[in-house]
PyMOL commands that place a pseudoatom at each C-alpha (Angstrom):
pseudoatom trace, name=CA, resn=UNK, resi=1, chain=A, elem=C, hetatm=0, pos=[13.954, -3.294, 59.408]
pseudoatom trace, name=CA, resn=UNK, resi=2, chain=A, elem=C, hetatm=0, pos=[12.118, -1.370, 57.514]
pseudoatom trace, name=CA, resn=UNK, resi=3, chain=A, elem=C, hetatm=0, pos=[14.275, -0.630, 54.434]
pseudoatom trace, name=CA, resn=UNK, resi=4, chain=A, elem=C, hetatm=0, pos=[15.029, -4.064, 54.673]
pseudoatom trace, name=CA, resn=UNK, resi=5, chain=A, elem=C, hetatm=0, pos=[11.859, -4.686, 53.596]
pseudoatom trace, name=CA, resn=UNK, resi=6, chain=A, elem=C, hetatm=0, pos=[11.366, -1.875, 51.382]
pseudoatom trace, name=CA, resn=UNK, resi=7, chain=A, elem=C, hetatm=0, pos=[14.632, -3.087, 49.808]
pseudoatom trace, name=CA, resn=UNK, resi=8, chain=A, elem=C, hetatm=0, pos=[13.015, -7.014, 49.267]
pseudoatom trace, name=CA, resn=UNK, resi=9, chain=A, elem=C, hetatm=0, pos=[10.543, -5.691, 47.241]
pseudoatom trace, name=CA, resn=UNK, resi=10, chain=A, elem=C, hetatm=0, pos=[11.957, -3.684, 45.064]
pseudoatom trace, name=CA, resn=UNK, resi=11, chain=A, elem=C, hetatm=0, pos=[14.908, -6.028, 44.201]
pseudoatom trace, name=CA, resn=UNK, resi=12, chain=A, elem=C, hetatm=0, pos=[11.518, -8.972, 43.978]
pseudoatom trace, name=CA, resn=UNK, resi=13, chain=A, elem=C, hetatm=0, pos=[9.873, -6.303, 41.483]
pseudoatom trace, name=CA, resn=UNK, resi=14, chain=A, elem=C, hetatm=0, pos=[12.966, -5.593, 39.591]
pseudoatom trace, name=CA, resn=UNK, resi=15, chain=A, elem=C, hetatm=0, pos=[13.191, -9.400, 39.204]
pseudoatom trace, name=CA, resn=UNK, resi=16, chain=A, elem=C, hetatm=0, pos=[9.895, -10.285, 37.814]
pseudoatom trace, name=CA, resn=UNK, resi=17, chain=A, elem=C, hetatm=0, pos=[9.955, -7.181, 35.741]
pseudoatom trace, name=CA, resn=UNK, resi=18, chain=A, elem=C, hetatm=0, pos=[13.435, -8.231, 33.634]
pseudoatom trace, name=CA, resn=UNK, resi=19, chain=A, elem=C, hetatm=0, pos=[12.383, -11.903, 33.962]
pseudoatom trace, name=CA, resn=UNK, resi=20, chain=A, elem=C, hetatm=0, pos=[9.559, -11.977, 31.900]
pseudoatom trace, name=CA, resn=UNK, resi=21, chain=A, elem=C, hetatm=0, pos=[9.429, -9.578, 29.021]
pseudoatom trace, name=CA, resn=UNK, resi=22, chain=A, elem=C, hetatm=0, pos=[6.372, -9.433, 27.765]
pseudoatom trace, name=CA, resn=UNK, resi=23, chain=A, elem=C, hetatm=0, pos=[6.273, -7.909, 24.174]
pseudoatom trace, name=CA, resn=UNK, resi=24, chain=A, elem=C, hetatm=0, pos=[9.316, -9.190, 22.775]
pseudoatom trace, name=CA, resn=UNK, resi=25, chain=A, elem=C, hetatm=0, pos=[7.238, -12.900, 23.608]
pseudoatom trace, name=CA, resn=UNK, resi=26, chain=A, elem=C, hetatm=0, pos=[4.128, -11.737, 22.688]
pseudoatom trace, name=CA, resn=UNK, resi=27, chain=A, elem=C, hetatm=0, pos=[5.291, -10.632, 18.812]
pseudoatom trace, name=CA, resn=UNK, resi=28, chain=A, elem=C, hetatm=0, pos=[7.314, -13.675, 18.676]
pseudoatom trace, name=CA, resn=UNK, resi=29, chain=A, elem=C, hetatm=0, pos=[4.138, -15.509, 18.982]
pseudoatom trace, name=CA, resn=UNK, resi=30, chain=A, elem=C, hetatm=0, pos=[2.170, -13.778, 16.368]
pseudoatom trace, name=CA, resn=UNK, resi=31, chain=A, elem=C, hetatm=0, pos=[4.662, -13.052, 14.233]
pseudoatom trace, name=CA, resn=UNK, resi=32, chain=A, elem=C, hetatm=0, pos=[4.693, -9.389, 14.675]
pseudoatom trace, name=CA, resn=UNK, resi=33, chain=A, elem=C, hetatm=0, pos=[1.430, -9.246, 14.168]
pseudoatom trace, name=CA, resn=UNK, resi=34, chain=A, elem=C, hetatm=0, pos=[0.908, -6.207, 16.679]
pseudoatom trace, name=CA, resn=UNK, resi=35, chain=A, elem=C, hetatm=0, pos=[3.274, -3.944, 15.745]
pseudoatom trace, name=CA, resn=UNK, resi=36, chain=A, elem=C, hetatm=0, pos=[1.995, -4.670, 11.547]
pseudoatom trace, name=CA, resn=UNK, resi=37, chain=A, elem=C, hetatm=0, pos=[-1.989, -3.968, 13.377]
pseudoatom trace, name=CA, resn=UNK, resi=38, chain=A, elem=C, hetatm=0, pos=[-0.578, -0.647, 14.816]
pseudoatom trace, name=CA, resn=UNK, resi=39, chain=A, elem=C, hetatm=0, pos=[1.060, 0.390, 11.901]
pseudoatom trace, name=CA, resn=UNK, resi=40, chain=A, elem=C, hetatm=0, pos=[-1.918, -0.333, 9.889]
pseudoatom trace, name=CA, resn=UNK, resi=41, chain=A, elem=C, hetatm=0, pos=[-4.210, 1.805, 12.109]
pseudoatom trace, name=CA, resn=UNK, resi=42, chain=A, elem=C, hetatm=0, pos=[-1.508, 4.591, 11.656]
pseudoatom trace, name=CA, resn=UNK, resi=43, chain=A, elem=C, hetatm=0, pos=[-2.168, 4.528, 7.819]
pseudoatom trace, name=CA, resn=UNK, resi=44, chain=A, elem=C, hetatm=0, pos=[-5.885, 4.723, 8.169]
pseudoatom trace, name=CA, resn=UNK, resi=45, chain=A, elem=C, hetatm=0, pos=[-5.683, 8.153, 10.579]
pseudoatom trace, name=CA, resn=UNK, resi=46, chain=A, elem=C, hetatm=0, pos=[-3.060, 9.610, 7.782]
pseudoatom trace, name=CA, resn=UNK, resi=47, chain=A, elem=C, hetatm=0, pos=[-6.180, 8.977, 5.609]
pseudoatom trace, name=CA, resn=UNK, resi=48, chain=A, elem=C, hetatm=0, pos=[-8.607, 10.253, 7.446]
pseudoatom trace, name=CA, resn=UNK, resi=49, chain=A, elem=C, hetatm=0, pos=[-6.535, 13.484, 7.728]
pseudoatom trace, name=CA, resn=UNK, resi=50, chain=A, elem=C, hetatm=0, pos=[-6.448, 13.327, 4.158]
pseudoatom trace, name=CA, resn=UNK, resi=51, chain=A, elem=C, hetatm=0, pos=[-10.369, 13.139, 3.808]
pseudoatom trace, name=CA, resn=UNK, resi=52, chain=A, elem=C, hetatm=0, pos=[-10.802, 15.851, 6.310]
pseudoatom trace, name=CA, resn=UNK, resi=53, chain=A, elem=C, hetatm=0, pos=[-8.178, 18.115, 4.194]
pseudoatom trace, name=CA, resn=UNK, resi=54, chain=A, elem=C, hetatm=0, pos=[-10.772, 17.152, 1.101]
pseudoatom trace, name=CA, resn=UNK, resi=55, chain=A, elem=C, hetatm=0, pos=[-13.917, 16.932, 2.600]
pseudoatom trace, name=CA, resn=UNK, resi=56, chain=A, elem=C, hetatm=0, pos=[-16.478, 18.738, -0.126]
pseudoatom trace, name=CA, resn=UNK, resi=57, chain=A, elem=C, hetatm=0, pos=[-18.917, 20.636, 1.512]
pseudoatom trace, name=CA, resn=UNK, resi=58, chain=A, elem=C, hetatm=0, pos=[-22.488, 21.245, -0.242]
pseudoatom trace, name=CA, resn=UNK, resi=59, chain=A, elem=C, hetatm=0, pos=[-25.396, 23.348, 0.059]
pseudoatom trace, name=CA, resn=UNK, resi=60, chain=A, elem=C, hetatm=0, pos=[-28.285, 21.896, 2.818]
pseudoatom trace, name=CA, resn=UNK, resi=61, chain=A, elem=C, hetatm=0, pos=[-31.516, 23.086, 4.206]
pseudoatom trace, name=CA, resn=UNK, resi=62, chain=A, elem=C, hetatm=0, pos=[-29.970, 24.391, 7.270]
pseudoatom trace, name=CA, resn=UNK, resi=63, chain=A, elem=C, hetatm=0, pos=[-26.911, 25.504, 6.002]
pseudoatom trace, name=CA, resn=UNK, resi=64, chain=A, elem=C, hetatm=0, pos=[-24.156, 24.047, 4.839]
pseudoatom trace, name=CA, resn=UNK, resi=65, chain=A, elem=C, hetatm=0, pos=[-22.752, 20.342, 5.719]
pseudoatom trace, name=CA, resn=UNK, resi=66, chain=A, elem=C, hetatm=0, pos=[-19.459, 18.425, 4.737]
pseudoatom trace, name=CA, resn=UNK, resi=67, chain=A, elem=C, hetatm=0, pos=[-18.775, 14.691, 5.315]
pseudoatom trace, name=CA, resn=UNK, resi=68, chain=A, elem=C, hetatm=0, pos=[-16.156, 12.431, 5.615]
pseudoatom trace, name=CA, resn=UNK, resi=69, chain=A, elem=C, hetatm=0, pos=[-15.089, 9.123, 6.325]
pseudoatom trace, name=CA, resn=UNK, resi=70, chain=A, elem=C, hetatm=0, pos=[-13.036, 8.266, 9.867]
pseudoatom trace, name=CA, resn=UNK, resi=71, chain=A, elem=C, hetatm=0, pos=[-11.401, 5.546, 11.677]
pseudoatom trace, name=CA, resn=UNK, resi=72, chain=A, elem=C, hetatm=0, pos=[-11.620, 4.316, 15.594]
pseudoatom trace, name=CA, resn=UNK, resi=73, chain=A, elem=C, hetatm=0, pos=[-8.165, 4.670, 16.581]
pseudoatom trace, name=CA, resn=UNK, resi=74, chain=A, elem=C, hetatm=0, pos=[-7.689, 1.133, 17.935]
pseudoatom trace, name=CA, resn=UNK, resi=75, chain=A, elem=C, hetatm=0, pos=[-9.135, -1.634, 16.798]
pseudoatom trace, name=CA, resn=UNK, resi=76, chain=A, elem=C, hetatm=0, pos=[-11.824, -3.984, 17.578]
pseudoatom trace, name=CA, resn=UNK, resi=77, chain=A, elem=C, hetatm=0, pos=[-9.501, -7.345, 16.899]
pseudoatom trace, name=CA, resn=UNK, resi=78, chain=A, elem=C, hetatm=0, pos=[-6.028, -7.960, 15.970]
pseudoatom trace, name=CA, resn=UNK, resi=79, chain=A, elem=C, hetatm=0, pos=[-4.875, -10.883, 15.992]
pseudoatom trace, name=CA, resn=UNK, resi=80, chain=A, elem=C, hetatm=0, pos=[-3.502, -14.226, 13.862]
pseudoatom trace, name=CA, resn=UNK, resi=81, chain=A, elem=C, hetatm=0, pos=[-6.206, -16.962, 13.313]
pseudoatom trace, name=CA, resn=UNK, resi=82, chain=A, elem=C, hetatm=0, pos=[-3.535, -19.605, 14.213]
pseudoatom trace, name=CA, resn=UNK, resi=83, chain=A, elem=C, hetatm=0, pos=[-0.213, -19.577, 15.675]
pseudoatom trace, name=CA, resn=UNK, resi=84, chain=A, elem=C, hetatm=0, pos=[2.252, -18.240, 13.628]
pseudoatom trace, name=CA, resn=UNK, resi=85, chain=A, elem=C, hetatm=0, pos=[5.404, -20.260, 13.123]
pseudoatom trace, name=CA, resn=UNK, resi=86, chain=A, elem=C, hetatm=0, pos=[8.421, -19.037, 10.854]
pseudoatom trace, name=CA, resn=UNK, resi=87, chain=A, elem=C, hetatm=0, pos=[8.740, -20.137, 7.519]
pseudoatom trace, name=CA, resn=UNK, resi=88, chain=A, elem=C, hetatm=0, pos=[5.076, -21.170, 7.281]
pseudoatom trace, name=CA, resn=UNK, resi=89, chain=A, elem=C, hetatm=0, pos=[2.005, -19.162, 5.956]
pseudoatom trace, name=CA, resn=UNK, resi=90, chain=A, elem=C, hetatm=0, pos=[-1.104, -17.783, 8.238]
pseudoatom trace, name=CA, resn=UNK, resi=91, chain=A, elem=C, hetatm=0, pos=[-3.358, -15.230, 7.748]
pseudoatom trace, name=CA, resn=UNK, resi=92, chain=A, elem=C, hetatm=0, pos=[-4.285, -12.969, 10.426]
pseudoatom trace, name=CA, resn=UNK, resi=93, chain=A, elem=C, hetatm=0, pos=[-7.672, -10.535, 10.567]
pseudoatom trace, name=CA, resn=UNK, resi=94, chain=A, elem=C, hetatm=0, pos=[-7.581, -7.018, 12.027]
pseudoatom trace, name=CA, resn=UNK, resi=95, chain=A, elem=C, hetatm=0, pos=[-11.422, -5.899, 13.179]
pseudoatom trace, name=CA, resn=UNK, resi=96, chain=A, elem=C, hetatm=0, pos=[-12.160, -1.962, 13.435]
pseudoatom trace, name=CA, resn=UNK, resi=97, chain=A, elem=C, hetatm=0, pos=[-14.646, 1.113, 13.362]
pseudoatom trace, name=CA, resn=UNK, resi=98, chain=A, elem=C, hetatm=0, pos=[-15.138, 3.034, 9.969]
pseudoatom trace, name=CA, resn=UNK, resi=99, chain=A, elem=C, hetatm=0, pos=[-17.029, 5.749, 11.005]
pseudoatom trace, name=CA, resn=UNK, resi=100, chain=A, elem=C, hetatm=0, pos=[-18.752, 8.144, 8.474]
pseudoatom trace, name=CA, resn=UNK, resi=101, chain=A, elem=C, hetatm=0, pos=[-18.712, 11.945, 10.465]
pseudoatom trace, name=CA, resn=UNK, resi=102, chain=A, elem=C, hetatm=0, pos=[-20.709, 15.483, 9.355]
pseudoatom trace, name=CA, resn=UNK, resi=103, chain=A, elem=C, hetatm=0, pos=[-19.264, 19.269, 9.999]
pseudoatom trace, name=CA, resn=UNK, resi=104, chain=A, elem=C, hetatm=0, pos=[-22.275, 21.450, 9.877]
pseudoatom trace, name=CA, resn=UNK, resi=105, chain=A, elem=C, hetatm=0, pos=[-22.220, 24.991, 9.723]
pseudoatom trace, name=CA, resn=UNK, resi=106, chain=A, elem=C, hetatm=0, pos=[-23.735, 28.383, 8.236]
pseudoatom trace, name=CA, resn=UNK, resi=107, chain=A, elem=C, hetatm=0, pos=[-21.045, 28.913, 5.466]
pseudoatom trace, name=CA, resn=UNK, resi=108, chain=A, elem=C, hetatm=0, pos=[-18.057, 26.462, 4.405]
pseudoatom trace, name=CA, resn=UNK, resi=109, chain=A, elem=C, hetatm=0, pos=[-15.559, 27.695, 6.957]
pseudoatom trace, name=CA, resn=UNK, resi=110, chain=A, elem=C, hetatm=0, pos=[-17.840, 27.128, 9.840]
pseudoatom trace, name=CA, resn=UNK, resi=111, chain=A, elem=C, hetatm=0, pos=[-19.008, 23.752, 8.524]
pseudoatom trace, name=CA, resn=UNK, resi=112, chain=A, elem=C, hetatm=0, pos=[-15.030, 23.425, 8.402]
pseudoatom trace, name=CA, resn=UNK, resi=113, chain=A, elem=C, hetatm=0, pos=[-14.489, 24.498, 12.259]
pseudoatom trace, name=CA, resn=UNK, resi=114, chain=A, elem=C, hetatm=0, pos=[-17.478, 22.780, 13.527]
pseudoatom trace, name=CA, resn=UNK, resi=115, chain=A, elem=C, hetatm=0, pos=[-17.028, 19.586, 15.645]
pseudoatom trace, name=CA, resn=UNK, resi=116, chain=A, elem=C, hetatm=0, pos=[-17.888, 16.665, 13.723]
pseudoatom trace, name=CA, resn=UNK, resi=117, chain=A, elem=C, hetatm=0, pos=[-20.606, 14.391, 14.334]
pseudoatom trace, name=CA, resn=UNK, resi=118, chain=A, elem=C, hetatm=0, pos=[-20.821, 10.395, 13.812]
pseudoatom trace, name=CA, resn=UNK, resi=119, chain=A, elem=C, hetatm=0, pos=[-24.063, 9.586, 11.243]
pseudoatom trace, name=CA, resn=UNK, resi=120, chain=A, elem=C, hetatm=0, pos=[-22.664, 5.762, 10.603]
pseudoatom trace, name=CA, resn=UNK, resi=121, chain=A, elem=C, hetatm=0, pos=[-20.506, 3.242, 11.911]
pseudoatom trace, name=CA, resn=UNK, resi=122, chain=A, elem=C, hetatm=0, pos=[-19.723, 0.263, 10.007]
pseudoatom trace, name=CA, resn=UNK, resi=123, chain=A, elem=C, hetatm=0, pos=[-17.307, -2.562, 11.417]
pseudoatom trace, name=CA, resn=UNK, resi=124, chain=A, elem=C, hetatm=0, pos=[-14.792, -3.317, 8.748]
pseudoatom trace, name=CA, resn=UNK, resi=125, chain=A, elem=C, hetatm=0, pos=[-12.525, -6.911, 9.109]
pseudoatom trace, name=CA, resn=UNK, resi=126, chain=A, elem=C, hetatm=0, pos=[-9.381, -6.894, 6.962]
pseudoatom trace, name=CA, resn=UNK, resi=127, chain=A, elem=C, hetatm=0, pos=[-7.330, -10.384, 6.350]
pseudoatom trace, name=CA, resn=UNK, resi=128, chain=A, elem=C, hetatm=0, pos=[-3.903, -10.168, 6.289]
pseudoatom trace, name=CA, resn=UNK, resi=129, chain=A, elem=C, hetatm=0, pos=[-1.256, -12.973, 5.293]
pseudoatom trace, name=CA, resn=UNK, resi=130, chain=A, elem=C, hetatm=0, pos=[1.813, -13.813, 6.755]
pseudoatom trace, name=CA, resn=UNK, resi=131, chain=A, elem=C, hetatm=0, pos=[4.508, -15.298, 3.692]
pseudoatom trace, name=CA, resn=UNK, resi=132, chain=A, elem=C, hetatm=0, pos=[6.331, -17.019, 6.155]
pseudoatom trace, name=CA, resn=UNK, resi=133, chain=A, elem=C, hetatm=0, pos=[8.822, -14.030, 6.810]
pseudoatom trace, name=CA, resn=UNK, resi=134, chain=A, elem=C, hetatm=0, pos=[6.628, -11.398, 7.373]
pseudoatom trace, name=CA, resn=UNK, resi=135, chain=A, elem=C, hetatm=0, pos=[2.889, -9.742, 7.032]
pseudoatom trace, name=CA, resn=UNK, resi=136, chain=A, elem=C, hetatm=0, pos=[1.858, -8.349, 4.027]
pseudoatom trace, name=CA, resn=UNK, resi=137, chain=A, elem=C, hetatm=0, pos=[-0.733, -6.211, 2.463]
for i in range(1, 137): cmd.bond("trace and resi %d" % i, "trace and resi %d" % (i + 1))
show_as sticks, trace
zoom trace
């Protein structure tokens, strides 16, 4: 009796979890606007790699400091501002964190290997359009 019952649910689980695919409904209702939010995020950490790789570090009463600008790794808001429908144009607004960080240290290469620290945060809202086909920016 038991693995009857053990049997029920799974095959009831299995059911409800091929019956009702989530993201494939979910980006047909915003146009892909998920996977574009996503792949927008990724381009803002390959910057911020890119400003850590540059940061210039200058001379301070304590030492040494370097700063740099940084992202929040997901964001606040993504998300159309109406319901996208195919063929027609929409705009959509991703909301995230811009975050300005310091590296102090002694000398340069400590400044370099010390753990950043947050001095600013500043909420940044980008609006995106969708052509019809597809979002663009």
């Amino acid at each position: 009796m038991r693995s009857r019952s053990l049997a029920i649910v799974l095959a009831t689980g299995l059911a409800l979890a091929l019956g009702a695919p989530a993201a494939p409904a979910r980006a047909a209702e915003d146009g892909g606007f998920g996977s574009f939010c996503q792949t927008w995020m990724g381009k803002l950490q390959k910057r911020e790699r890119d400003n850590i790789a540059r940061m210039k570090i200058r001379r301070a009463a304590e030492g040494v400091v370097g700063e740099y600008t940084g992202y929040a790794r997901k964001p606040t808001r993504c998300k159309p501002t109406s319901k996208v429908v195919p063929g027609k144009p929409a705009v959509g607004t991703l909301v995230y964190h811009e975050i300005r960080y310091a590296k102090r240290g002694a000398d340069q290469k400590a400044a370099r290997a010390a753990t950043p620290r947050a001095v600013n945060t500043v909420e940044v809202m980008e609006i995106f359009r969708y052509d019809g086909k597809r979002w663009i920016y």
